[in-house]
PyMOL commands that place a pseudoatom at each C-alpha (Angstrom):
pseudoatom trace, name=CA, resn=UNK, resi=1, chain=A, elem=C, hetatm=0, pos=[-8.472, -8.312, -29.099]
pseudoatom trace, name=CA, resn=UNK, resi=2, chain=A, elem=C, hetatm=0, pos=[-5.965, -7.951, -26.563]
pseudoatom trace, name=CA, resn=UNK, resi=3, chain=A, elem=C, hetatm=0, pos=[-6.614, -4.342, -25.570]
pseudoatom trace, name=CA, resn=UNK, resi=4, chain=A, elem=C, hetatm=0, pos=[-10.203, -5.777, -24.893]
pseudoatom trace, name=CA, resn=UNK, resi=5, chain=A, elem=C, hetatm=0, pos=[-9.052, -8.517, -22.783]
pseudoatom trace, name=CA, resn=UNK, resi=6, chain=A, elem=C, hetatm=0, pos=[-7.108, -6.308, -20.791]
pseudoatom trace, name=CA, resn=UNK, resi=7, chain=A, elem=C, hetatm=0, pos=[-10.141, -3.594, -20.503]
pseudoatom trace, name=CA, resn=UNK, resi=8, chain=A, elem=C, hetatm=0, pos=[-12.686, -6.383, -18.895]
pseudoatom trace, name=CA, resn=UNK, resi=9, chain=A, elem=C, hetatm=0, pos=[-9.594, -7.599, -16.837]
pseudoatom trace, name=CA, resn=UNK, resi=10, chain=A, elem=C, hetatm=0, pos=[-9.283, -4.051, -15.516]
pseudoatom trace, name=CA, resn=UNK, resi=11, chain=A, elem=C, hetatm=0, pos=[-13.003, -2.984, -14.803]
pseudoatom trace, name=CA, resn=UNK, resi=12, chain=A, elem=C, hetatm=0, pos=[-13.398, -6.559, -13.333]
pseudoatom trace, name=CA, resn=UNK, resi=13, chain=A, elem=C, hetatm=0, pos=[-10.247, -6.136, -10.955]
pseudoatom trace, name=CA, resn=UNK, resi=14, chain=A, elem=C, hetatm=0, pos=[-11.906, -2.287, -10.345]
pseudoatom trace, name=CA, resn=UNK, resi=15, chain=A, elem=C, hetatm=0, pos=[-15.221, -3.656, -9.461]
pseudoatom trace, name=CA, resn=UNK, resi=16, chain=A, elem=C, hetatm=0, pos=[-13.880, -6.316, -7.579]
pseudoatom trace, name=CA, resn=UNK, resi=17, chain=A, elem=C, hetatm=0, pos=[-12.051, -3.606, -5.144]
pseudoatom trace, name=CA, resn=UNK, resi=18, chain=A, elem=C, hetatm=0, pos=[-14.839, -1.532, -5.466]
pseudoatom trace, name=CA, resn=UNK, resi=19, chain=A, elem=C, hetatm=0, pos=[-16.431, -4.266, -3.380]
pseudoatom trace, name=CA, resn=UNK, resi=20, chain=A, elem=C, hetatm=0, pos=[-13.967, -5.006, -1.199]
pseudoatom trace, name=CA, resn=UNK, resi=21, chain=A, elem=C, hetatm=0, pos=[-14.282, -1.294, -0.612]
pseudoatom trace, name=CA, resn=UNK, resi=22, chain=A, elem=C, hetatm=0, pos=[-17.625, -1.370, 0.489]
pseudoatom trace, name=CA, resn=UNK, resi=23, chain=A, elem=C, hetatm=0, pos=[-17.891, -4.094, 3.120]
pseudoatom trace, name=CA, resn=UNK, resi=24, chain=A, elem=C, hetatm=0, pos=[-14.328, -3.475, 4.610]
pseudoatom trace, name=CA, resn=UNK, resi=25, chain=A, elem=C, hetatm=0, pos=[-14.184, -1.608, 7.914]
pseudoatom trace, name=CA, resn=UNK, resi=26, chain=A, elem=C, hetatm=0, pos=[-12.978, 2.073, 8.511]
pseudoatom trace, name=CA, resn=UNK, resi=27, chain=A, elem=C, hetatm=0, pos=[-10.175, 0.980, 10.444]
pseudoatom trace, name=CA, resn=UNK, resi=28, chain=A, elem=C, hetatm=0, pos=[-8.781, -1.534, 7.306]
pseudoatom trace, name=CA, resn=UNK, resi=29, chain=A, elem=C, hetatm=0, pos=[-9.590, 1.235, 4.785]
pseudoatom trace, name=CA, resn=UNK, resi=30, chain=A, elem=C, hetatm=0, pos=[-6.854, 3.449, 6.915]
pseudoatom trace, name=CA, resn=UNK, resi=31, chain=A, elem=C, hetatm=0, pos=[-4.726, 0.470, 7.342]
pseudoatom trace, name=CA, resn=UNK, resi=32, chain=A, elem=C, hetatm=0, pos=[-4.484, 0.326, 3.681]
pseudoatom trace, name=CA, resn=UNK, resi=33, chain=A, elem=C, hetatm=0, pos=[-4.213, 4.672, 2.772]
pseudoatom trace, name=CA, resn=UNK, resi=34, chain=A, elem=C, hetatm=0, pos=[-1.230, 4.426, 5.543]
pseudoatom trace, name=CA, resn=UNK, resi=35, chain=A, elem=C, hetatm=0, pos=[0.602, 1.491, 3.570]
pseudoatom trace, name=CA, resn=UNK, resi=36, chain=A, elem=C, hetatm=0, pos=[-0.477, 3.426, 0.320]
pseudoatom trace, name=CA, resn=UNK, resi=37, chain=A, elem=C, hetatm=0, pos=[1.409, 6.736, 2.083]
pseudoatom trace, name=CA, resn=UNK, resi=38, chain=A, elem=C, hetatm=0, pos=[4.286, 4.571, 2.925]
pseudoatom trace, name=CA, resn=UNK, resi=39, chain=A, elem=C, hetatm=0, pos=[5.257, 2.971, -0.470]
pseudoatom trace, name=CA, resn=UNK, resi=40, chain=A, elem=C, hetatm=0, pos=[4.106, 5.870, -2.677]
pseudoatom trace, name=CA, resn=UNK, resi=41, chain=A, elem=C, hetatm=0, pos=[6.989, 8.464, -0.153]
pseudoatom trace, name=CA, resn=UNK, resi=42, chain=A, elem=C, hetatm=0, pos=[9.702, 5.217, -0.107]
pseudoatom trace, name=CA, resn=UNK, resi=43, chain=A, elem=C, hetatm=0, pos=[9.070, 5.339, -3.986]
pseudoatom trace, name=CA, resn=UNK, resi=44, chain=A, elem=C, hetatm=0, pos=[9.405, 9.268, -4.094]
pseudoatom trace, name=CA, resn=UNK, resi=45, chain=A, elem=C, hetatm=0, pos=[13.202, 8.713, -2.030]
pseudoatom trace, name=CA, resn=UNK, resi=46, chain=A, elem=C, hetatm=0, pos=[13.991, 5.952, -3.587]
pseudoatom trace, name=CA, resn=UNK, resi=47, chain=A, elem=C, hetatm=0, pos=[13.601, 7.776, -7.672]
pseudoatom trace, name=CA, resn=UNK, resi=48, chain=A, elem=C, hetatm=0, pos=[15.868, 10.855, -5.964]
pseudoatom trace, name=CA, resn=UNK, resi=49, chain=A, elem=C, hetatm=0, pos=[18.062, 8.782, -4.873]
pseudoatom trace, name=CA, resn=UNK, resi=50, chain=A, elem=C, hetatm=0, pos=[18.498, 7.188, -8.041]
pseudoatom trace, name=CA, resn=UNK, resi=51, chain=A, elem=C, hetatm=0, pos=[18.591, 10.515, -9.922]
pseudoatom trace, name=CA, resn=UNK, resi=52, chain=A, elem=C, hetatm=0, pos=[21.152, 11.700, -8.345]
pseudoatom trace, name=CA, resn=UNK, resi=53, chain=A, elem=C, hetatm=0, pos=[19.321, 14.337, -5.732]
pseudoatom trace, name=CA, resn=UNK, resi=54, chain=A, elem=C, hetatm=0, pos=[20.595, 12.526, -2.536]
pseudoatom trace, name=CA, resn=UNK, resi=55, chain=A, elem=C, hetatm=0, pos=[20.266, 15.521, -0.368]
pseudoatom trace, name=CA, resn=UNK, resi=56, chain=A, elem=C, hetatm=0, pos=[16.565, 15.611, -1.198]
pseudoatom trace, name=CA, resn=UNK, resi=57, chain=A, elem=C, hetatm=0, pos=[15.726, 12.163, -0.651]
pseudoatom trace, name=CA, resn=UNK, resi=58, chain=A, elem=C, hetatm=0, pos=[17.594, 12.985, 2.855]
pseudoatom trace, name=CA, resn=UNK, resi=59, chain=A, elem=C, hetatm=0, pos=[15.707, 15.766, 3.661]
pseudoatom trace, name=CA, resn=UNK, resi=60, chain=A, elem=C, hetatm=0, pos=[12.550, 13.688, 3.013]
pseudoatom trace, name=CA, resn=UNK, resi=61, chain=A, elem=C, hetatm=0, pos=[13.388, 11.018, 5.408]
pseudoatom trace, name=CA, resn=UNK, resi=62, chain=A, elem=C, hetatm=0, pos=[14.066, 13.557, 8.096]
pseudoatom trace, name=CA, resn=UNK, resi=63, chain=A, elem=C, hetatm=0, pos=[10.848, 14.886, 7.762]
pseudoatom trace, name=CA, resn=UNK, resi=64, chain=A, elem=C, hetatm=0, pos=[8.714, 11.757, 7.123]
pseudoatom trace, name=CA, resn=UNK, resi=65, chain=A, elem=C, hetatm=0, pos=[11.347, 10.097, 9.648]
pseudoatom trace, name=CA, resn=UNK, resi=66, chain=A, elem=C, hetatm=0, pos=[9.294, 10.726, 12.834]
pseudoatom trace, name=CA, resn=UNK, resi=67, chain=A, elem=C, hetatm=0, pos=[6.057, 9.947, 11.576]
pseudoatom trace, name=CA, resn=UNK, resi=68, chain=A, elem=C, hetatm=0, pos=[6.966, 6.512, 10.313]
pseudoatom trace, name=CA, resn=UNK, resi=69, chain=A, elem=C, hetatm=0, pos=[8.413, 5.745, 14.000]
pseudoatom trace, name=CA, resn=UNK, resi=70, chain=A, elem=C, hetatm=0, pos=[4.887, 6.865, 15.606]
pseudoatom trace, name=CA, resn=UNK, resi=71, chain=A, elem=C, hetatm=0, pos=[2.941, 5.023, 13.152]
pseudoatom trace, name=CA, resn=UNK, resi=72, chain=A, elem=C, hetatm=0, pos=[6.039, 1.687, 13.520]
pseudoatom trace, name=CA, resn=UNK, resi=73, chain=A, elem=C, hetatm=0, pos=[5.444, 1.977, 17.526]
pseudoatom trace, name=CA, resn=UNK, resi=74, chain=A, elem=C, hetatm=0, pos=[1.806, 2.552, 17.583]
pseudoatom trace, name=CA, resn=UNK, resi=75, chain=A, elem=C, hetatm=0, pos=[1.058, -0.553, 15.377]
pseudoatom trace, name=CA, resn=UNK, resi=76, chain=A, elem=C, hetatm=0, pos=[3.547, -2.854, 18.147]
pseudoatom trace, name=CA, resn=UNK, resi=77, chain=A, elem=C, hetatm=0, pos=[1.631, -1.550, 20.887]
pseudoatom trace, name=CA, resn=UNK, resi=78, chain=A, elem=C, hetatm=0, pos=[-1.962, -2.301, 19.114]
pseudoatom trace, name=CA, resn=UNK, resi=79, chain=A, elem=C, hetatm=0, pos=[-0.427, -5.720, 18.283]
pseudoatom trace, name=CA, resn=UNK, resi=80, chain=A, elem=C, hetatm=0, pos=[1.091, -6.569, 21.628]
pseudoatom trace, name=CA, resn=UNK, resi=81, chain=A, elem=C, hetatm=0, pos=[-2.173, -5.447, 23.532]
pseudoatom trace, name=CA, resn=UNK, resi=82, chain=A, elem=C, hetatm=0, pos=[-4.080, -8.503, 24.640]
pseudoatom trace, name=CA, resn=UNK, resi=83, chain=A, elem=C, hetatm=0, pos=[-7.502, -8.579, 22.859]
pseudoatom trace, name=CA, resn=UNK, resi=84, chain=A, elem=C, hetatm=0, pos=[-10.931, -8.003, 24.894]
pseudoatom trace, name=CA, resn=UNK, resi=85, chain=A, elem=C, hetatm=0, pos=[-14.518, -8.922, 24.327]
pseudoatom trace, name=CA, resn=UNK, resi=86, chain=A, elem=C, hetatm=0, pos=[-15.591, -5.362, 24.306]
pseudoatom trace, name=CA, resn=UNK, resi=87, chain=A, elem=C, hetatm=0, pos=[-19.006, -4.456, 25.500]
pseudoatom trace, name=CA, resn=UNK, resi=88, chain=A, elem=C, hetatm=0, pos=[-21.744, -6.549, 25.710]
pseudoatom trace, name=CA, resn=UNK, resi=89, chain=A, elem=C, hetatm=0, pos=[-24.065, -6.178, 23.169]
pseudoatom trace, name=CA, resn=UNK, resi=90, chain=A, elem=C, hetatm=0, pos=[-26.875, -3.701, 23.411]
pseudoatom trace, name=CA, resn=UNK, resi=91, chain=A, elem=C, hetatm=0, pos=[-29.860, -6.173, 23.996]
pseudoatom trace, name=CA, resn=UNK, resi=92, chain=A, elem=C, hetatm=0, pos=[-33.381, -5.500, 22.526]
pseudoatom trace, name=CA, resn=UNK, resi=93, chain=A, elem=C, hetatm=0, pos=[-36.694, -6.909, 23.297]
pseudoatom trace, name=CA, resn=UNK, resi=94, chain=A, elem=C, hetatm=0, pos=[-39.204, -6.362, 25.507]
pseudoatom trace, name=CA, resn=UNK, resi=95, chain=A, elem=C, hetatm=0, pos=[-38.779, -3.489, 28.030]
pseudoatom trace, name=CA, resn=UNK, resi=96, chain=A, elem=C, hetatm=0, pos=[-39.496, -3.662, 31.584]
pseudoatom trace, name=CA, resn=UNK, resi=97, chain=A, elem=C, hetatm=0, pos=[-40.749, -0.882, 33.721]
pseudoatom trace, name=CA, resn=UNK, resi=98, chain=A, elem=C, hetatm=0, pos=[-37.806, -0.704, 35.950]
pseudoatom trace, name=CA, resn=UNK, resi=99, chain=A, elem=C, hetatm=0, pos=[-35.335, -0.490, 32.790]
pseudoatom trace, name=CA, resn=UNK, resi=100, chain=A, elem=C, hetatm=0, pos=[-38.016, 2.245, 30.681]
pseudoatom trace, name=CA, resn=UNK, resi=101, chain=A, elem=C, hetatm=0, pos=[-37.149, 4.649, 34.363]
pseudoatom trace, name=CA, resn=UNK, resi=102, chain=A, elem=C, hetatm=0, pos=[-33.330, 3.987, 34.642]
pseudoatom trace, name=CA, resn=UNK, resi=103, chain=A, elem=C, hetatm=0, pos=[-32.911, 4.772, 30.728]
pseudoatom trace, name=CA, resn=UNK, resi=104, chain=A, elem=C, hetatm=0, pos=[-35.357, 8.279, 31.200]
pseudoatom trace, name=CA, resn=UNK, resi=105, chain=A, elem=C, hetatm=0, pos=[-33.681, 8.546, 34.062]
pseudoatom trace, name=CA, resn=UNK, resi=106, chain=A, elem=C, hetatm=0, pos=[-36.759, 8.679, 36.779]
pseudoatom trace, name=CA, resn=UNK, resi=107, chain=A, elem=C, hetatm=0, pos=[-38.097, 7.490, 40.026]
pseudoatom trace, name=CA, resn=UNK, resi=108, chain=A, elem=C, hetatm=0, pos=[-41.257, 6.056, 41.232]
pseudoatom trace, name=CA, resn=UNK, resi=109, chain=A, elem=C, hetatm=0, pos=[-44.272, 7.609, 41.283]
pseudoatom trace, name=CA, resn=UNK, resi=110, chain=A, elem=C, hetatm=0, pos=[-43.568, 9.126, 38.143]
pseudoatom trace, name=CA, resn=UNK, resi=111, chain=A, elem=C, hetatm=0, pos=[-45.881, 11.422, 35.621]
pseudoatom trace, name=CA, resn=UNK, resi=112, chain=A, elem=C, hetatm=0, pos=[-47.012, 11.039, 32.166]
pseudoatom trace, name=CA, resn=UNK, resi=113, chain=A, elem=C, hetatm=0, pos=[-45.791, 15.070, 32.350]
pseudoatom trace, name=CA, resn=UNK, resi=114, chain=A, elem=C, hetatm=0, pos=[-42.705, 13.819, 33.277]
pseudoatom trace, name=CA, resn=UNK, resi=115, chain=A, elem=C, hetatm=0, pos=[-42.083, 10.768, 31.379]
pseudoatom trace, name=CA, resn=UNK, resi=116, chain=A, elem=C, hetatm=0, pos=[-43.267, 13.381, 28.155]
pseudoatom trace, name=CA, resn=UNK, resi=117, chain=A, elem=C, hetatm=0, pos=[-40.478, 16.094, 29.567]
pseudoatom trace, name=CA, resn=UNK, resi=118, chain=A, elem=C, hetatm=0, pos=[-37.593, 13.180, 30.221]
pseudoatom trace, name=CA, resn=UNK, resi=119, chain=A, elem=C, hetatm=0, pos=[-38.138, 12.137, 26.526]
pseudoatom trace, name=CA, resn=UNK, resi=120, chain=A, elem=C, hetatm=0, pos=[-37.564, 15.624, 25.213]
pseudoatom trace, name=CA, resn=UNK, resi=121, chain=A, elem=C, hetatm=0, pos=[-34.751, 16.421, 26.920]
pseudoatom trace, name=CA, resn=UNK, resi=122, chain=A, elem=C, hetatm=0, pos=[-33.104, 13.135, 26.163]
pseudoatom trace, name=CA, resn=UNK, resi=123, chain=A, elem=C, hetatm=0, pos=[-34.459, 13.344, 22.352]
pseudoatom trace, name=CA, resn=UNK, resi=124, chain=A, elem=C, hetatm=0, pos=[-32.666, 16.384, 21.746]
pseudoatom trace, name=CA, resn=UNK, resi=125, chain=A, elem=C, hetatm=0, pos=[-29.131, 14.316, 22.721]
pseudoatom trace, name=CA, resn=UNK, resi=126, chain=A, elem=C, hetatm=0, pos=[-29.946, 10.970, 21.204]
pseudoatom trace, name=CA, resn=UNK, resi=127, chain=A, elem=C, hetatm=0, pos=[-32.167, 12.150, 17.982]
pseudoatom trace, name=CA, resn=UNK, resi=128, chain=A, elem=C, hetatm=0, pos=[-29.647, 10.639, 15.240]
pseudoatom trace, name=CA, resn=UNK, resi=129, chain=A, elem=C, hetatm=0, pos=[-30.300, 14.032, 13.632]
pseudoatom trace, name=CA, resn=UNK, resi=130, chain=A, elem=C, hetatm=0, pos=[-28.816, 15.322, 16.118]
pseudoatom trace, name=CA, resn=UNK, resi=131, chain=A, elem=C, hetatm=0, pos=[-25.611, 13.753, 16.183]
pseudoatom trace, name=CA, resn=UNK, resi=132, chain=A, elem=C, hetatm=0, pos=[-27.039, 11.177, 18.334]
pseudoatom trace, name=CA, resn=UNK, resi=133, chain=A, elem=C, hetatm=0, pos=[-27.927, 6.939, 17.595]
pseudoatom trace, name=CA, resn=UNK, resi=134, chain=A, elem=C, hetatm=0, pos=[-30.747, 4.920, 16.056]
pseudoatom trace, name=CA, resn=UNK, resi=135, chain=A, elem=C, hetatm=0, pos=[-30.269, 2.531, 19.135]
pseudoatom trace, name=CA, resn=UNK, resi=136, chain=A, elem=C, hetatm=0, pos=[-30.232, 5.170, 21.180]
pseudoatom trace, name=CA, resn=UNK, resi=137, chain=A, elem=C, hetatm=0, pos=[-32.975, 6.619, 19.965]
pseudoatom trace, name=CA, resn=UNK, resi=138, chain=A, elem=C, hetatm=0, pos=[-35.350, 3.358, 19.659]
pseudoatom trace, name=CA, resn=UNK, resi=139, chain=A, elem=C, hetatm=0, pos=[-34.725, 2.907, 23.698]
pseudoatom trace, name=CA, resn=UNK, resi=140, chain=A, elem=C, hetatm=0, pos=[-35.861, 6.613, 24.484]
pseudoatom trace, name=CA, resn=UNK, resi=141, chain=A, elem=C, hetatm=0, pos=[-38.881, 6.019, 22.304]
pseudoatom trace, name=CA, resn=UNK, resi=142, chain=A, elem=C, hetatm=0, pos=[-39.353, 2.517, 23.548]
pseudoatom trace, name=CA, resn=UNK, resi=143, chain=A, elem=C, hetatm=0, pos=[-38.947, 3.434, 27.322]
pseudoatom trace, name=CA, resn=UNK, resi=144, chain=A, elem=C, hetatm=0, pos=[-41.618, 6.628, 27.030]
pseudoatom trace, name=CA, resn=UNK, resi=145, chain=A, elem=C, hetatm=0, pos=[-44.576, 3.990, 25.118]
pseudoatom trace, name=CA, resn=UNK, resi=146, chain=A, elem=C, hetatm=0, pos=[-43.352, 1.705, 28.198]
pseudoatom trace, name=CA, resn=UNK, resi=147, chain=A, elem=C, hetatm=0, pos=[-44.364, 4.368, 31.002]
pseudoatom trace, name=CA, resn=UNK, resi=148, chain=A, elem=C, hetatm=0, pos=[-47.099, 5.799, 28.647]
pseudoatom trace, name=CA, resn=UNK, resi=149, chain=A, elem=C, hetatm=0, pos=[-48.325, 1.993, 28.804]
pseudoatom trace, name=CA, resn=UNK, resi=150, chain=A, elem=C, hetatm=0, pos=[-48.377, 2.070, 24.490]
pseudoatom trace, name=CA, resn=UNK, resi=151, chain=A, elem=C, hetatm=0, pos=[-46.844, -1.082, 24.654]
for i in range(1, 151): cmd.bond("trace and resi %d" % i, "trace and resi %d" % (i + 1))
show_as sticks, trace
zoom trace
């Protein structure tokens, strides 16, 4: 009964993290692997230490030594770094004329022949296939049935 209990306690406490794991952010996730690093090589110097390789566990901290002071200094910088607001937000909606030419990149009087060539050249950059975005490529698509006059 007790090896039972501690069987749901462990897949609960697995799927619990295994959904922590999925909404947390890339940046938290390497938060966490770095602190994960850090305890699993103080653990490794610590059990030398206490087996009586000294010189080892020495040699480890000079080597893992220089690292821990970039990481140490790197994370007091981030920290003492006032926060901003970031960008603005990309905003959606309807398009106007003027903003369909600045995001193909054209001027007044322009072509259907050259609204069609703008669009391919800039699909080839922002086509998410292509390494590109979805935003990115919603506004090229958006701005062309703007000039086109499909929307």
């Amino acid at each position: 009964m007790v090896t039972l209990a501690l069987g749901l306690g462990t897949l609960a406490l697995l799927l619990w993290a295994a959904r922590a794991f999925s909404q947390a952010s890339v940046a938290s996730i390497k938060a966490l692997l770095a602190w994960i690093a850090a305890l699993v090589g103080l653990t490794l110097v610590a059990g030398l230490f206490l087996t009586g390789r000294g010189p080892a566990a020495l040699s480890g901290l000079v080597l893992i030594g220089p690292l821990a002071w970039r990481w140490w200094k790197d994370a007091t910088v981030r920290r003492d770094q006032p926060r901003t607001a970031g960008p603005a937000p990309p905003r959606m909606g309807p398009m106007s004329r003027a903003e369909a030419l600045q995001v193909l990149g054209l001027t007044d009087p322009v072509s259907d022949s050259d609204v069609r060539a703008a669009w391919v050249r800039l699909m080839r950059v922002a086509h998410p296939d292509g390494g590109g975005s979805d935003w990115l490529a919603a506004r090229v698509n958006q701005a062309k049935d703007v000039l086109l006059g499909k929307r």
